[in-house]
Steps between C-alpha positions, in 0.01 A plus 500: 500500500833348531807733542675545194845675382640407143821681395492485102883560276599745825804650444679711797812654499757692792497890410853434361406287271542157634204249410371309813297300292339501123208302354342377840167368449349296879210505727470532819147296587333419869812374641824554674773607328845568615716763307850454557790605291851628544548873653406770186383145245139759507242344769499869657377652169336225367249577824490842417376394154240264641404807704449758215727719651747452227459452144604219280810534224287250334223262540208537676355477894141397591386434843166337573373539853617756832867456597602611828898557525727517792788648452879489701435635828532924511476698800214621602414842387455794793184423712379189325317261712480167468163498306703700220705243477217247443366753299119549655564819648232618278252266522543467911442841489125488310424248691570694802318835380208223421516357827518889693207583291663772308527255188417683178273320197859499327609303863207245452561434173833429456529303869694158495256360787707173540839651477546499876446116551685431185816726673450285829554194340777604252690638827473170657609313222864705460517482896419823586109445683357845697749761335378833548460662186553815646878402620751718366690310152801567656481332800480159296797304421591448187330138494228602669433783217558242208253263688233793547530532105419181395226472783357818263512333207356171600222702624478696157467119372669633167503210173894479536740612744841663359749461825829658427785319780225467740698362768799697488554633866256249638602262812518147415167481657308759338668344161320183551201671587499699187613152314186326699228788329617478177463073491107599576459773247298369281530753257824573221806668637820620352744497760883650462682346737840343581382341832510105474271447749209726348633350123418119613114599555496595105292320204781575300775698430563752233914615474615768290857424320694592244332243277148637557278327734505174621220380705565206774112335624481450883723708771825623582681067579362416169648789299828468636505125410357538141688876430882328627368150265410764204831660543681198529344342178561834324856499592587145388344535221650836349850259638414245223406767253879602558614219463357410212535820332924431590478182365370547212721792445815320531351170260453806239825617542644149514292445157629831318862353613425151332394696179785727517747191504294322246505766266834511561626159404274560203685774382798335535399152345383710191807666420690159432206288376450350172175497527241728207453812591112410463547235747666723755265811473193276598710359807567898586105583414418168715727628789328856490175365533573255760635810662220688466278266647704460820546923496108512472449234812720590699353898500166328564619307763646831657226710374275219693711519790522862550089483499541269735725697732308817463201367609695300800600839571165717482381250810800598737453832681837656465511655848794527739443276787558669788751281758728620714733418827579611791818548638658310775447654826775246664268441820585179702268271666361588834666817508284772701325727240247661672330516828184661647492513903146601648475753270219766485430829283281790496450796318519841747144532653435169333358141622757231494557373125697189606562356882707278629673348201750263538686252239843408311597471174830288411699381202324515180154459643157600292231631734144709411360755676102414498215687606174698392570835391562741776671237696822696511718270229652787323605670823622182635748466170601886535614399843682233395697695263613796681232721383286550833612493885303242739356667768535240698744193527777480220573372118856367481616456132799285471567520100454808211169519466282649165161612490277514237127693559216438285595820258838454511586828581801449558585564119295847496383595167772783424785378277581213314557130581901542525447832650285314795763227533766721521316742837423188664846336449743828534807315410389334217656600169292559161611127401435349775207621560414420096626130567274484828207608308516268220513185744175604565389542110623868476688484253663796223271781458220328753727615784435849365151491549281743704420318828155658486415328182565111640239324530434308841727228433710633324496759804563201754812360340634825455469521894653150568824604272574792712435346863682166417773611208649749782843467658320291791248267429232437721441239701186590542197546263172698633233498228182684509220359269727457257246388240289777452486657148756205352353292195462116464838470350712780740299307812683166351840668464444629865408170660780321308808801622402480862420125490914500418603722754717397770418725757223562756149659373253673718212612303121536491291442252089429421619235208549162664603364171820741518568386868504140395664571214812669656532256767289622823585286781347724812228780544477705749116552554431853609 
């Protein structure tokens, strides 16, 4: 039996009220389908409602067939092992009773007697053949864990898969692995994701807007190409509606005018004409309903028009589009920015993290730090900046240098937006800080916000507002996976800013769209 999920009139709403969406009737059949949208537009909760573990405003869910659902990556829970994660624990465990001969009737019963083959393949598939299942969770990375979870739901071999950011934290390698299983699953999936890579291996893709949904055949290239066409058609032609709905208000006005004179001279003409009064009171009844006629076009004409407009209108999200640019950092050509001279690092007690690193960075160059996970990329960056020591050679930084982590916690959560500016920049003032934050979109009462409610872009360009908005703008740029957690739209705002900037950028990242996007012109492999 096919897998099956049909949303009928769903209505959801935010606990404040808001409505995320109202009236959505689609199905979700044996097929790929990517759910993107714009940060809070509803794909979290519209999951949840697929799930049954929340209930509809409106409208009805019904789900034909097993789903199997894997969430954002969470930390393992005290003493999980890995088979927790792939969630067998239980069934290993029969079968081991079975296979000790202390397996009960319940044991027997109730044994999955090809689960064990079925996890040896599934494991090889996501790349992770001959894990113990008895490993601790928490020795895992973080892709390694999200890997071990899909392996346990291909091996589940659920109807449709529900994968919620599946590749967030992944190396660009596990990514296309994880890209590479779902183009074989021959089953339906629902996949959240903002992760262009994993998006092009879609059937089709489903986006939630302001407008309701708008669903896009094929992958992630031929959504982009079809959404910007849709967009532009919708835009010129709410243009025309304008001006149409202008013009035809100022050939009404001009018509009311050329009664007003008209009626005019025939007021005057009257009061000296010789004419019968019988004569002149049709002319003046004629007039009227000559006027009348023209009054009654011309509202239809408008009324036509405004019709017109209005539905122009209804087909043009009315969103803010988020843009914004970076300062000038005022960094010449081929000036020394950064240089790393045999330079190792270990933690106390540790084995060596990086050795014998050596390379410059000058003028306003754009180079990626690329490796698996584990590789040492992060540490490498906090080096960079200031942040660690080497403990061996030596980092020479030649210009101001900002770094930004992966949480951004630079910003804290404590306070609000202006409040945050303000610690990081001490002799900033309460407007200048206010005119630094709305270059970046903060503007009036969004500079009052809490920074623990932004979202992750919104969280990011918060960030780049204090570092590069400061009395001394750096000439350097250190990112770390700077993509994780920001939307379709906030990832195209991103690209564009740093694409712009003049300065040098050292950053590392799993998207290779965002690298070429920004201008990469050197990796350093680690």
């Amino acid at each position: 039996m096919p897998a099956l999920v049909t949303l009928d009139s769903l209505s959801a709403a935010t606990p404040d009220g808001r409505t995320l969406f109202d009236n959505l009737t689609l199905v979700f059949g044996p097929e790929r389908a990517g759910l993107v949208g714009r940060n809070g537009a509803g794909k979290t909760t519209l999951v949840r409602l697929i799930l049954g573990e929340l209930a509809p405003a409106a409208g009805a869910v019904g789900v034909q067939g097993r789903l199997g659902v894997l969430r954002q990556a969470v930390g393992p829970a005290p003493g999980e092992t890995a088979a927790d994660l792939l969630g067998v624990s239980v069934a290993l465990a029969r079968l081991r009773r079975i296979e000790a001969g202390a397996g009960s009737v319940d044991d027997f019963d109730r044994a999955d007697w090809t689960l064990e083959a079925r996890l040896d393949a599934a494991l090889t598939e996501v790349g992770l053949a001959g894990l113990d299942l008895d490993r601790p969770a928490a020795s895992l990375s973080g892709g390694q864990a999200t890997r071990a979870r899909l392996a346990g739901l291909l091996a589940a071999r659920p109807d449709m898969l529900v994968l919620d950011e599946p590749t967030n934290n992944l190396d660009a390698e596990a990514r296309e692995l994880v890209a590479d299983v779902l183009g074989r699953w021959k089953g339906g999936a629902i996949v959240v994701s903002h992760d262009r890579v994993l998006l092009r291996r879609m059937d089709r893709i489903v986006e939630l807007t302001g407008l309701g949904v708008q669903i896009y055949g094929g992958g992630y290239d031929l959504y982009a190409e079809r959404k910007a066409e849709a967009e532009a058609a919708a835009a010129r032609a709410l243009a025309d509606a304008e001006r149409a709905a202008a013009r035809i208000a100022r050939e009404a006005q001009a018509a009311a005018e050329r009664k007003a004179r008209r009626d005019a001279a025939g007021r005057r003409s009257r009061v000296g004409s010789s004419d019968p009064k019988i004569l002149l009171d049709f002319r003046a009844e004629r007039a009227e309903a000559s006027g009348g006629r023209e009054r009654r076009l011309a509202e239809r004409l408008k009324a036509d028009a405004a019709r017109d407009l209005a539905e122009a209108e209804a087909k043009v999200e009315r969103v803010r589009r988020l843009a914004f640019e970076l300062p000038p950092s005022g960094l010449p050509a081929g000036k020394p920015v950064l240089a790393f001279e045999a330079v190792g690092f270990a933690w106390p007690g540790g084995r060596p993290v990086l050795t014998d690193v050596s390379f410059r960075v000058s003028g306003p160059e754009r180079i990626a730090v690329v490796g698996p996970n584990g590789a040492g990329k992060t540490t490498l960056l906090r080096l960079a900046a200031g942040e660690l020591a080497p403990t061996r050679g030596a980092v020479v930084r030649s210009v101001p240098v900002a770094f930004l982590d992966q949480h951004t916690a630079l910003m804290g959560d404590a306070g609000t937006l202006v409040e945050a500016f303000r610690r990081l920049n001490p002799r900033a003032g309460e407007n200048a800080a206010r005119a630094a934050l709305a270059r970046f979109l903060f503007r009036n009462l969004a500079a009052d916000r809490p920074v623990a409610a932004l979202s992750g872009g919104e969280r990011l360009r918060a960030a780049l507002a204090c570092v590069l908005m400061g009395d001394a703008p750096p000439g350097l740029l250190i990112l770390d996976e700077p993509t994780n957690h920001l939307d379709l739209d906030s990832l195209g705002a991103v690209e564009a800013a740093l694409r712009s900037y003049d300065g040098a950028l050292l950053v590392t990242s799993h998207d290779a769209d965002f690298l070429a996007a920004v201008g990469v012109g050197r990796e350093i492999r680690l």
